[in-house]
Structures are given as structure tokens and as C-alpha cells.
N, C-alpha and C positions, 0 to 999 in steps of 0.2 A: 561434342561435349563428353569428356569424360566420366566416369563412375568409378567411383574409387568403393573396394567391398570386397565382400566376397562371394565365392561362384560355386554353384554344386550343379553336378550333370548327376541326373537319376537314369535308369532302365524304365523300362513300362509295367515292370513289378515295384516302380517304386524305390528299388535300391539303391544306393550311394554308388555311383562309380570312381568320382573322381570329386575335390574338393580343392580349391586357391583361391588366393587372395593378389589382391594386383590392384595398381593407382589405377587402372585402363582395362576396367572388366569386360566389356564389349571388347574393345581391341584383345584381350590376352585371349579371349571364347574364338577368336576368327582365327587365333594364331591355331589352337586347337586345330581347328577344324580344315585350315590353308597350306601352315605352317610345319608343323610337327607331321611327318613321314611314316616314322616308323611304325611296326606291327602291332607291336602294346595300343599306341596312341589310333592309330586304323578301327581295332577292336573296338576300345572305346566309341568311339563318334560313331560306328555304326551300331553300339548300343543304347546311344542317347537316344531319352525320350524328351526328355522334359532339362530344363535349364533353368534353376534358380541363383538370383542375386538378390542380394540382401547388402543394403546401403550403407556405407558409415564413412566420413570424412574423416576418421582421428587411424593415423595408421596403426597404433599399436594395440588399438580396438581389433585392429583387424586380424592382427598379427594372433593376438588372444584367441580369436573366436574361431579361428581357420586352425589353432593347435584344440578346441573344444571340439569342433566338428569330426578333426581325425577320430579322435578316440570317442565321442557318441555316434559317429555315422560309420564309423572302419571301409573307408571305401576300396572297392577291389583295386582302383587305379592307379595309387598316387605313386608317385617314384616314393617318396619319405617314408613312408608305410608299409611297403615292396620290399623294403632292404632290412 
């Protein structure tokens, strides 16, 4: 089953690392963690602690809430954010 939403990886201080949004949150978390190679992306997953998803079937809810998240959670990881 998919879940369609958005995704936040915290630290164990609680901090925002990383924030997306994706039709396939499970699927896009494994790509994180399977998938994506690089040093940035490495960093990250060995600084997850915690993994939250937060549900919504309406895409542009999503779209919305993952452009609110950047700029109320400032995560250290995101590519959008980084540049």
C-alpha cells in the first residue's frame, strides 16, 4: 500500500535533517536509505533517528506543507534549501 504525504528524518536532538514529500513515502524513505549513495545522503541516514510521516491524499496539500516545513523546520539536508 502506498502513502501518499509527507516525510521528516530528525537527529536524536530532535532536529530536522531532511523534509519530502512523495505519492510512495515508504518507497521514497528506502530509496533514502538503499538508493541514494552519496556522501550528503550517507551523512544523513547515519544521522536519523526518528522518521515521521504525516498522511494526506490531496497532492497539492502536500506540495503546500513540505514548502511550510522548509522554512518552519530549516532542515540541514535538503538539496532545495542547500543551494
Amino acid at each position: 500500500m502506498k502513502i501518499k504525504g509527507n516525510y521528516i528524518f530528525k537527529n536524536k536532538e530532535n532536529l530536522t535533517l531532511h523534509v519530502g514529500t512523495s505519492n510512495d513515502c515508504i518507497g521514497r524513505i528506502n530509496d533514502h536509505f538503499f538508493k541514494d549513495k552519496n556522501n550528503f545522503k550517507k551523512n544523513m541516514i547515519k544521522d536519523t533517528k526518528y522518521i515521521n510521516i504525516i498522511i494526506s491524499n490531496i497532492n497539492n496539500e502536500n506540495t503546500t506543507l513540505e514548502q511550510s516545513l522548509f522554512k518552519k523546520l530549516k532542515p540541514i539536508f535538503n538539496y532545495r534549501t542547500s543551494k
